[in-house]
C-alpha positions in Angstrom: -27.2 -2.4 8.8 -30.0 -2.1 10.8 -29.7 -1.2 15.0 -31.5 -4.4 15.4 -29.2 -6.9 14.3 -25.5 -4.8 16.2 -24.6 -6.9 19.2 -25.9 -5.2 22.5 -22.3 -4.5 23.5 -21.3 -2.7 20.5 -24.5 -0.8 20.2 -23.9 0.5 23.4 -21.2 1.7 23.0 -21.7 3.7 19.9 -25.1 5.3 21.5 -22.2 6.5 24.3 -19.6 7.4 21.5 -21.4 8.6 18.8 -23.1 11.9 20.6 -19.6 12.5 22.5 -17.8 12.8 19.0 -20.4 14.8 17.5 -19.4 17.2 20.3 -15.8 17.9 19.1 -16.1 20.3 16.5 -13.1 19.4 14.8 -14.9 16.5 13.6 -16.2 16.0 10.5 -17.7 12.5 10.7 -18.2 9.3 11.7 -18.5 5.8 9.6 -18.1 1.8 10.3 -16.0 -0.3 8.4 -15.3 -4.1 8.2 -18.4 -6.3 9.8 -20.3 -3.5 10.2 -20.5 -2.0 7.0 -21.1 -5.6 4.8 -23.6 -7.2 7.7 -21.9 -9.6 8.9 -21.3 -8.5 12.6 -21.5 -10.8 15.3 -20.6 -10.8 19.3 -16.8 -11.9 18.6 -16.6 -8.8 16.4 -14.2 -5.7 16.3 -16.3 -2.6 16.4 -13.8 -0.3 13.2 -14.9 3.3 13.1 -13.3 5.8 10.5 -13.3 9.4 12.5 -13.1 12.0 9.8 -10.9 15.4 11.1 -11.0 19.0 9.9 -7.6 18.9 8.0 -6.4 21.9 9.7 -6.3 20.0 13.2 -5.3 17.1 11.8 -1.6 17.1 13.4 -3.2 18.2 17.2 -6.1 15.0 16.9 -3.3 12.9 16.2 -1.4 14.2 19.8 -4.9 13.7 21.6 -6.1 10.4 20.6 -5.2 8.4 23.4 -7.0 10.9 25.2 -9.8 11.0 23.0 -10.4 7.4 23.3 -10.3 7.2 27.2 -13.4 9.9 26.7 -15.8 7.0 25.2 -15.7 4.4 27.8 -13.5 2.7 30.3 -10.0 2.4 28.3 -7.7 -0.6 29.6 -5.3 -0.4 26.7 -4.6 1.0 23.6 -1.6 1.2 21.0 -1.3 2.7 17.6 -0.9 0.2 14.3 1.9 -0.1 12.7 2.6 -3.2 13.0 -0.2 -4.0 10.7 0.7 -1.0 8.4 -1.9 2.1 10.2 -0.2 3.9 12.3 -3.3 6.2 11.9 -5.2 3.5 13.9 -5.8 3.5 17.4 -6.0 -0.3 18.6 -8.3 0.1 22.3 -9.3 -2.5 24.4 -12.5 -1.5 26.5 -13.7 -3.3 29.5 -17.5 -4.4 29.7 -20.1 -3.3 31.4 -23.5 -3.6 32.7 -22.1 -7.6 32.5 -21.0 -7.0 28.9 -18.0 -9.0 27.8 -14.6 -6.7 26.8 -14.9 -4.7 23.5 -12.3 -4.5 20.7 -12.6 -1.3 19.2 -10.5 0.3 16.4 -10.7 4.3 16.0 -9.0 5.6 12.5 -8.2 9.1 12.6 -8.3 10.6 9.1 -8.0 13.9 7.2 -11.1 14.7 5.7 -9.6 14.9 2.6 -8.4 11.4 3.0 -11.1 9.3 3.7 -12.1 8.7 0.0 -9.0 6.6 -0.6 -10.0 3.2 1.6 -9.9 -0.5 1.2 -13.6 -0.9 2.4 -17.1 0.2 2.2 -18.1 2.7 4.8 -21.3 3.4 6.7 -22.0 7.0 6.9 -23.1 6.7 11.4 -22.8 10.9 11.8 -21.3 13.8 9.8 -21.7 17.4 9.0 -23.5 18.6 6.3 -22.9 15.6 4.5 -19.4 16.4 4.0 -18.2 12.9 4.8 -20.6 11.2 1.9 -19.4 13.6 -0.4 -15.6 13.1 -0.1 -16.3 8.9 0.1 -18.6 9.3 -3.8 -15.5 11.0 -4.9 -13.5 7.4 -5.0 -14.5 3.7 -4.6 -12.9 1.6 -2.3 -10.1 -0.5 -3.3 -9.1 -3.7 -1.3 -5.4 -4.3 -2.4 -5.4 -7.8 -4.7 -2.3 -10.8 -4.8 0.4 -10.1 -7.0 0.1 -13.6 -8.9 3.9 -12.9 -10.3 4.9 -11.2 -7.2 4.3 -14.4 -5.4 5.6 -16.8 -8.4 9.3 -15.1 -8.2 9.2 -15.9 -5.0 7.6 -19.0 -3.8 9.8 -21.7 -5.4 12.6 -19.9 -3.5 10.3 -19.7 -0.2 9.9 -23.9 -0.6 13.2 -24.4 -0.8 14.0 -22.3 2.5 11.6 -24.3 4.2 13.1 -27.2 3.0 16.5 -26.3 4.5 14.8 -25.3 8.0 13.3 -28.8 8.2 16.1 -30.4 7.8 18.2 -28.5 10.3 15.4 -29.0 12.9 14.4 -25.6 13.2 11.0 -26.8 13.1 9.4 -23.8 15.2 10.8 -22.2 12.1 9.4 -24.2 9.5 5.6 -24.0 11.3 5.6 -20.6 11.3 6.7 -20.4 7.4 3.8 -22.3 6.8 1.8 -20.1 8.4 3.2 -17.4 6.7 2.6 -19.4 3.0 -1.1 -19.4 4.7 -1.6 -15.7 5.0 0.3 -14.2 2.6 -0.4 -16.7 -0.5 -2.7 -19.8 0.1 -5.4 -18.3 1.8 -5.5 -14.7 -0.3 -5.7 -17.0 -3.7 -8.5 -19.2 -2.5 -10.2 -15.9 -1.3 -10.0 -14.5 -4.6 -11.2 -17.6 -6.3 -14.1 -17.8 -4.0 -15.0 -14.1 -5.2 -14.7 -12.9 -1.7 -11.8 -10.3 -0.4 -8.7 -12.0 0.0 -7.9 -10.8 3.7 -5.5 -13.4 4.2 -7.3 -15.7 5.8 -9.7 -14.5 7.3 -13.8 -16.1 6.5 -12.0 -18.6 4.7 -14.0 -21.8 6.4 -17.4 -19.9 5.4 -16.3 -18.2 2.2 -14.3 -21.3 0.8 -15.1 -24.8 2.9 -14.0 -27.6 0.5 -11.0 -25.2 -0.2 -9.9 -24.6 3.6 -10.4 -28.5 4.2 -7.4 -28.8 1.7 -5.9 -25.6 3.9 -6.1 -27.6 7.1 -3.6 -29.9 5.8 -0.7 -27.2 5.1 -0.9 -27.0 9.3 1.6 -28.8 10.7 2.6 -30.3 14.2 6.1 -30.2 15.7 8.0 -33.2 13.8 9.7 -33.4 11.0 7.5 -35.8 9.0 4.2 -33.4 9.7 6.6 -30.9 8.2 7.2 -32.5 5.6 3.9 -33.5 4.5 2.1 -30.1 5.2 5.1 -28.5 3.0 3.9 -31.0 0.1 0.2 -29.9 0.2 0.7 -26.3 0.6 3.0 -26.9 -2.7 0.1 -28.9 -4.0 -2.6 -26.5 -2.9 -0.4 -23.8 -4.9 -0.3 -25.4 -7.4 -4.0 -25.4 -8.4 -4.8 -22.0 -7.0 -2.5 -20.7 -9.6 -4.4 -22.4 -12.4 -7.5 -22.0 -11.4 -7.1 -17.6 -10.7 -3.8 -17.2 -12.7 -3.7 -15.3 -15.9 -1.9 -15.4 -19.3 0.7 -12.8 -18.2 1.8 -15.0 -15.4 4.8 -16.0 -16.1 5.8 -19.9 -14.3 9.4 -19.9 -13.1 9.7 -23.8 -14.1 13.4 -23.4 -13.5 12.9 -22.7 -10.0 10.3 -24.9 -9.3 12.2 -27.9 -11.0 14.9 -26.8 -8.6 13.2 -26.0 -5.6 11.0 -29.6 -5.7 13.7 -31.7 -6.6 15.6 -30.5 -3.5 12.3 -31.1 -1.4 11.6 -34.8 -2.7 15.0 -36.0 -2.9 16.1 -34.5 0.4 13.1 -36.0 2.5 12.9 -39.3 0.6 12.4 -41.7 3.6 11.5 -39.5 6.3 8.9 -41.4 7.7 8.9 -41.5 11.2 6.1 -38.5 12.9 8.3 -38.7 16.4 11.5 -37.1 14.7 12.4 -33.4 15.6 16.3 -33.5 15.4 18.3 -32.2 12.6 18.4 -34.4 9.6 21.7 -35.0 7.7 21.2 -35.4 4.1 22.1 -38.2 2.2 
């Protein structure tokens, strides 16, 4: 990616970075990830750098990177990941300057001997001795894929769940499950039938429009009936993702899906009015 086409603020901030981590001689190297690395970078995006560490002063980096981070501009916040898995990641918020807007930045402290193994491309910004490059040719990157029978055991059992929220009017509950279906199913399968990496998701309106058209109906408001219908389509939706990227050794559970849907349909026969949000009693 050329210099050219990296947003002003994120260039700057790299031309501050980039010499001040060269300085620390118990760095290796430095590489982009994510919108840098595939080009498609833009001013809403997060600037993901990999920081590659001798692995001898691996365990002291980690104690320092709070301070490490408040080195390369003016640090308002920063927390480490895992709640998304990382803990190796250092999420910092930076505040603009020179009338640049705020800057997300996310700074990866690895082992040397642990960059190969990665679930994206790199771009190689600084190293030593080519060191870096060498350890990232040893493996290719590997973007964990959708389980297609991971998610069959489970999402006849999901649907029914949902089903039992809606009717006890915990719809807060039943939105966010559909939200959840979103992430962790819907929008990784139409990613992966779109040939694009299935990051929940995430580029979905420009990797798969006519497909996140359907996806806007599995969003629901806060009644019953919206529920209701945006449980339908996301089964729907299902449905023909796994046809269309599902393989011979998927195996259907038609047992719980027979289940699961006749509970749905015959419980929310007749639910028809969009201004209902108490708990429903079955007939």
């Amino acid at each position: 990616m050329q210099a050219a086409s990296i947003p002003k603020n994120h260039a700057a901030f790299l031309e501050r970075a980039l010499p001040l981590l060269q300085g620390e001689e118990r760095f290796v190297g430095v590489a982009a990830a994510g919108s840098f690395a595939n080009g498609k970078m833009d001013e809403f995006s997060d600037l993901d750098l990999v920081i590659a560490v001798e692995p001898s002063f691996m365990a002291a980096i980690t104690v320092e990177r709070q301070r490490i981070a408040a080195g390369l501009g003016p640090l308002v916040a920063a927390f480490t990941g895992e709640h998304v898995g990382e803990p190796r990641v250092l999420i910092c918020l930076y505040d603009g300057e020179g009338g640049n807007p705020p800057l997300h930045v996310d700074l990866k402290f690895v082992s040397l001997s642990d960059a190969a193994t990665r679930v994206d491309e790199l771009s190689v910004l600084w190293e030593r001795d080519g060191r870096l490059s060498q350890v990232l040719q040893a493996e290719e990157s590997r973007f964990p894929m959708p389980d297609l029978q991971w998610i069959e055991d489970r999402f006849w059992v999901w649907i029914h769940y949902a089903t039992l929220k809606i009717g006890r009017g915990e719809l807060f509950e039943a939105v966010d499950f559909l939200a959840f279906l979103r992430m962790k199913v819907l929008g990784p399968l139409i990613l992966v039938e779109a040939g694009a990496q299935p990051a929940g998701v995430r580029r979905v309106e420009t990797s798969a429009p006519s497909r996140a058209t359907q996806l806007q109906e599995t969003v629901a408001a806060y009644n019953t009936a919206s529920c209701i219908r945006s449980l339908h389509t996301a089964v729907e939706l299902y449905r023909s993702l796994r046809n269309s990227v599902g393989t011979d050794d998927v195996v259907a559970n038609e047992a719980a899906e027979s289940t699961a849907m006749k509970y749905l349909e015959g419980a929310t026969a007749g639910w028809n009015d969009p201004c209902r949000s108490h708990p429903v009693v079955w007939q």
